[in-house]
C-alpha positions, 0 to 999 in steps of 0.5 A, spaced: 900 552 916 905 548 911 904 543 905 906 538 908 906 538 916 912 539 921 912 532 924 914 532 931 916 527 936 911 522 939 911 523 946 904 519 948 902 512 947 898 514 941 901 517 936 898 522 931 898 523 925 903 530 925 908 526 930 914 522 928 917 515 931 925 513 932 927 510 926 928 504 931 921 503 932 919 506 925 922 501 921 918 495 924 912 499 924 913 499 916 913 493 916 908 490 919 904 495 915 907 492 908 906 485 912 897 487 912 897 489 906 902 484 902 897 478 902 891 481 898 896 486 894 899 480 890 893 475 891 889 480 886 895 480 881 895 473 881 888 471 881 887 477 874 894 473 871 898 479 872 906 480 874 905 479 882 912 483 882 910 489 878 904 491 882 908 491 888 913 496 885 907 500 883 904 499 890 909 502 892 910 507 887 902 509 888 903 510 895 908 516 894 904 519 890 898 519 894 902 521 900 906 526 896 897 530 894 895 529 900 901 533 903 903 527 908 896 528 912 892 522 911 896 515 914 895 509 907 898 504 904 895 504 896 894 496 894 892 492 889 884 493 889 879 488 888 874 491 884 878 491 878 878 483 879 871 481 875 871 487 870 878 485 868 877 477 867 871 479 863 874 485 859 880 480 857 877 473 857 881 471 862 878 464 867 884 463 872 891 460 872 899 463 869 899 470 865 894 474 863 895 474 855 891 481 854 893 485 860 894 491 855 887 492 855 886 491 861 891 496 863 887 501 858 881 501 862 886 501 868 888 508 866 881 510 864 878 508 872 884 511 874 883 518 870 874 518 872 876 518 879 882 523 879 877 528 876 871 527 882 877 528 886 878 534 882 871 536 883 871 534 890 876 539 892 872 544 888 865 543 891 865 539 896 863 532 898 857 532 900 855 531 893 858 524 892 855 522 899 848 523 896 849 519 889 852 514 893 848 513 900 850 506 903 845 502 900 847 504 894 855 502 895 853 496 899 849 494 893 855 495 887 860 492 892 856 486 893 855 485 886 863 485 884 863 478 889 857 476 887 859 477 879 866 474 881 863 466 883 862 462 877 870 464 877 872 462 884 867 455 883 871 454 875 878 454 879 876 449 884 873 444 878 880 439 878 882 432 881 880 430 888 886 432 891 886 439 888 880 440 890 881 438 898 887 443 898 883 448 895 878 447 902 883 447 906 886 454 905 879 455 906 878 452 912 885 455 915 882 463 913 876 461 916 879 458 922 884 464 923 879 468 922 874 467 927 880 464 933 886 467 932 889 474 935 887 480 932 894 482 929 894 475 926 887 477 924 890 483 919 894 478 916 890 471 914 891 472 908 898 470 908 898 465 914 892 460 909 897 462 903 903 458 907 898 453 909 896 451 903 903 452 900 905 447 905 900 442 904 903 443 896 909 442 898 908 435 903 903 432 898 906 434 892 914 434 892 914 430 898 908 423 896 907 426 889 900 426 890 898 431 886 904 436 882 909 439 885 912 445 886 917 446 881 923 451 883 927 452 879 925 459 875 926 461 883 934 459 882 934 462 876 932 469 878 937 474 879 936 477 886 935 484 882 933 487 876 928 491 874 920 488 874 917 487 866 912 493 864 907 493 860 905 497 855 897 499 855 892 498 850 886 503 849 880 498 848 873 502 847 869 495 850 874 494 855 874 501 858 867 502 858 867 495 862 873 497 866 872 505 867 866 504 872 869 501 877 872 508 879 865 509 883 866 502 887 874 506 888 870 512 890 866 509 896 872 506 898 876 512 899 871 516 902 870 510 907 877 509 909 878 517 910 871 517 914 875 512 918 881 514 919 878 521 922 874 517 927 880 513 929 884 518 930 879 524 933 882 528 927 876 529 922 880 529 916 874 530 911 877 536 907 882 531 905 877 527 901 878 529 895 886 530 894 884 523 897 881 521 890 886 525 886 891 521 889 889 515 888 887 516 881 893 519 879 897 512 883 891 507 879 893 511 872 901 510 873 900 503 875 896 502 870 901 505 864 906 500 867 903 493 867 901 494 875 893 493 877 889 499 880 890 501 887 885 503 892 886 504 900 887 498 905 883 496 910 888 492 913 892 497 914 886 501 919 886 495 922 894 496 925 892 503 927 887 502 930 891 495 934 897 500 935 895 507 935 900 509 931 898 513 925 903 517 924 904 519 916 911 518 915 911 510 917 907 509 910 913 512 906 917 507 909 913 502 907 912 504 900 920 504 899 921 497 901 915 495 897 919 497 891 925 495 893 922 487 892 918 490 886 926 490 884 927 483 884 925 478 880 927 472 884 921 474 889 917 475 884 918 468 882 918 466 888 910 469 887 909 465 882 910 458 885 904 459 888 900 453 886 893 452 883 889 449 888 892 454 894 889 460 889 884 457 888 881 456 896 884 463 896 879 467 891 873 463 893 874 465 901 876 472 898 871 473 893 867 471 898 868 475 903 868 481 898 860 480 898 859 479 905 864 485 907 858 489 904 854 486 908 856 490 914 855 497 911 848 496 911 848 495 918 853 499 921 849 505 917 842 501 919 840 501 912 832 501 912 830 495 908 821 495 910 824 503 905 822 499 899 827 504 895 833 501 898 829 494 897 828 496 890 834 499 889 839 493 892 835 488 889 835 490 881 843 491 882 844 484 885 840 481 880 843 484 875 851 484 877 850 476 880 848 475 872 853 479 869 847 482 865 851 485 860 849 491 854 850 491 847 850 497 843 854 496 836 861 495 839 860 499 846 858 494 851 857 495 859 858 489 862 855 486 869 859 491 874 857 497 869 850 495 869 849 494 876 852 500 878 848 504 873 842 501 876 843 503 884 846 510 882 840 512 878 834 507 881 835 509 888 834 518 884 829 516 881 826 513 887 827 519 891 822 525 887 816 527 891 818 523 897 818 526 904 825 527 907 
């Protein structure tokens, strides 16, 4: 067997990952897969004052990277992850709204996670990941991914603070995921983040340029753009305070990959369990490279799970389809600042219903495993680690500091060890 595998042509209605559509049928399949993932990639930037454009370009990029480690066998699109979102803002000082003045060093502890993760890949594929399953059973991820939304709402809550008109459309993009959530069509479903995006857009556009009731939208950085050029790197700055913010949040991207390849073996009926590390490599070395550049740290899709699983259609090649257009819009600067005309209140209403489901979503883990909470150490174990990311408990000693996320995934790591010495299996 191969490196990479020998695609041949799909001749079921499922096609598997090692089989191959037309290009007529693939293209549109890759952008659909662009279309789900495309919402919350340049949403995540523009919440943490990053260039929407370059993480497009480094989604891409990343994407390769990915598909390049794993030998073409694990179908995913990497995009921007939430989990950098609240260690960012802390770490850079930054509360919402235009540029991000200290991305640099943001971008160093983007580079530190994304290295931590690469080494646990490079440890997984030369012990095995049976190890990162007993450090991080589902209470333990279910409790670290609650704490990032739970620490990022004081932020969603700042940027809703405006005039009564800000705050209407603000709820209102709210209300329009909310709605299309629960009411609209699966496949609409995958892409609610941008169907509210355009809502509120619309409803900035009516009220704003139209009645003047609150700030239009001003276009005209959109006219000056060119249609092609290269996006605008950021070099990184190595902050030691920042990475020791930042570089934990490799632990959430651990859990979120393990899940994601754990998934895609259950949908596809192909166990892709020995692939799990190269997973991690790759999306290591893609959150590195994104993080040199000015990009924000990548991590695999649910989105994306979603089409699969919708389409049966898990082929490999579609994602490096994907990943090439996705660079090509990173190319132009006109769409980047097309990006950049979305107005306050519309992200606003986006971060709240977001950061919100990122807390509500951890939910689930817990009882799609039947997680045991009369077990006092799971109990015990979630509750200190809520408390103290929900209050950002921050540790200082001389010029280290490990902020609320840091300490909160601390405490569920170790407390939920501890409490398991001498205890019957």
């Amino acid at each position: 067997m191969g490196y990479f595998p020998e695609w041949r042509p799909a001749v079921g209605a499922t096609v598997l990952p090692n089989e191959k559509l037309p290009l007529t049928a693939a293209v549109p399949m890759s952008l659909q897969h662009l279309l789900a993932m495309s919402g919350s990639t340049i949403l995540a930037p523009l919440i943490m004052g990053f260039d929407p454009n370059v993480a497009v370009f480094f989604s891409g990029i990343g994407t390769l990277i990915f598909f390049a480690v794993t030998g073409g066998r694990v179908p995913s699109y990497l995009g921007s992850s939430f989990a950098f979102i609240a260690v960012i803002m802390a770490a850079t000082g930054f509360a919402g709204g235009g540029p991000n003045p200290n991305i640099a060093v943001a971008l160093g502890g983007i580079i530190a996670a994304g290295f931590v993760y690469a080494l646990i890949g490079l440890v997984v594929m030369a012990i095995g990941s049976g190890w990162v399953e007993r450090l991080m059973p589902p209470a333990v991820t279910g409790a670290i991914g609650m704490s990032i939304g739970l620490n990022l709402a004081p932020v969603a809550v700042k940027q809703l603070a405006g005039s009564h008109a800000h705050l209407t459309i603000a709820l209102a993009t709210v209300l329009c995921m909310a709605l299309v959530s629960v009411y609209g069509r699966q496949a609409t479903r995958r892409v609610a983040v941008l169907i509210a995006l355009a809502f509120g857009y619309a409803l900035v556009l009516i009220f704003g340029n139209g009645l003047g009731i609150v700030p239009g939208i001003d276009f005209a950085s959109v006219a000056a753009a060119p249609w092609f050029g290269m996006p605008h790197f950021t070099g990184p700055k190595f902050d030691w305070t920042a990475i020791t913010l930042i570089a934990p949040v490799a632990v959430v991207l651990v859990a979120e990959n393990l899940g994601h390849i754990k998934a895609l073996g259950a949908i596809t009926g192909q166990s892709m369990d020995r692939y799990v590390g190269r997973g991690f490599l790759g999306d290591g070395l893609a959150t590195m490279l994104a993080g040199m550049g000015g990009g924000t740290g990548v991590t695999t899709y649910a989105e994306n799970i979603g089409v699969m699983a919708m389409t049966r259609v898990y082929s490999t090649l579609i994602f490096p389809m994907a990943a090439v257009i996705a660079i090509m819009l990173g190319l132009s600067p006109k769409f980047g600042a097309i990006l950049q005309t979305i107005p306050a209140p519309v992200l606003a209403g986006l971060a709240v219903s977001v950061f919100g489901l990122i807390a509500s979503a951890m939910a689930r883990i817990w009882v799609d495993n039947k997680v045991d909470f009369s077990d006092p150490r799971n109990l015990f174990t979630v509750g200190v680690a809520l408390i103290l990311g929900a209050g950002d408990f921050t540790v200082s000693i001389g010029n280290f500091a490990l902020g609320g996320i840091g300490t909160s995934t601390l405490a569920a790591l170790v407390l939920y060890q501890l409490l398991g010495f001498g205890r019957r299996a």
